[in-house]
C-alpha positions in Angstrom: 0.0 0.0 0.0 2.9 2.7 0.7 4.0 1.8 -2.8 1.0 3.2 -3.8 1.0 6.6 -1.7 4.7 6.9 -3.5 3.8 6.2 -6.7 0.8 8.6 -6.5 3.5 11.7 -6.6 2.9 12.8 -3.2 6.0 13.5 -1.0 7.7 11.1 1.0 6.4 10.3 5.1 3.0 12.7 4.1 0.6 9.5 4.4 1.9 5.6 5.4 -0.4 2.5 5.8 0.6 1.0 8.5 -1.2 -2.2 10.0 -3.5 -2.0 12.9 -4.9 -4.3 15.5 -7.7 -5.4 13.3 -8.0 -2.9 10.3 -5.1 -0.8 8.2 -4.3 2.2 9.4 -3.8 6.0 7.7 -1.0 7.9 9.1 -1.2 11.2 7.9 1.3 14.2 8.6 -0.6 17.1 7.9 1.9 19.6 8.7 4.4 17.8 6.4 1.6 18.3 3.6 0.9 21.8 4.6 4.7 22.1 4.6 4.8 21.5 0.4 2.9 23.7 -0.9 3.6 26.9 1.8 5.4 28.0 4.5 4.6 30.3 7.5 1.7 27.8 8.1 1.7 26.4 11.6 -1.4 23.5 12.0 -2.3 23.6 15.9 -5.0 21.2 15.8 -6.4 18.7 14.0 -9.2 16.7 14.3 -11.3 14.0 12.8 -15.2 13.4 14.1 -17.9 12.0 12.5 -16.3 12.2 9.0 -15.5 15.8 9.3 -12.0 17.3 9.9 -11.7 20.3 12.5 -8.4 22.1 12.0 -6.9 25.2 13.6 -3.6 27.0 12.3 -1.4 29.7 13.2 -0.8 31.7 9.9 2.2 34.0 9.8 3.9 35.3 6.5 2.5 33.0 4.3 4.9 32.0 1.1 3.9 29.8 -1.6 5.9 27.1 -2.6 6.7 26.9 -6.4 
C-alpha cells in the first residue's frame, strides 16, 4: 500500500499504511503536507469526528511554494 501513496506523486512520510490491531491504518502528517505547498503555516489542531475534519492553524507570513 505505501507503494501506492509513493507512486501517487505525493511526497515522501505525508501519508503511510501502516497495520492496525484489526483494520489498516492511515497515518497522515498534515503539517508535512501543509509544509509543500507553503510556508509560515503552523497546524495547531487537528481533528477527525464523524467524517469531518476540525483544523486550527497559526498563519504567519504565508509564502507559496513553487
Amino acid at each position: 500500500m505505501n507503494k501506492a501513496v509513493r507512486d501517487s506523486g505525493l511526497p515522501e512520510g505525508v501519508i503511510e499504511m501502516q497495520r492496525g490491531e484489526n483494520d489498516p491504518v492511515v497515518v497522515i502528517d498534515v503539517q508535512k503536507a501543509v509544509a509543500t505547498r507553503a510556508s509560515g503555516i503552523a497546524i495547531t489542531t487537528f481533528d477527525l469526528r464523524d467524517g469531518v475534519i476540525h483544523l486550527e492553524a497559526r498563519i504567519d507570513t504565508v509564502r507559496v511554494a513553487n
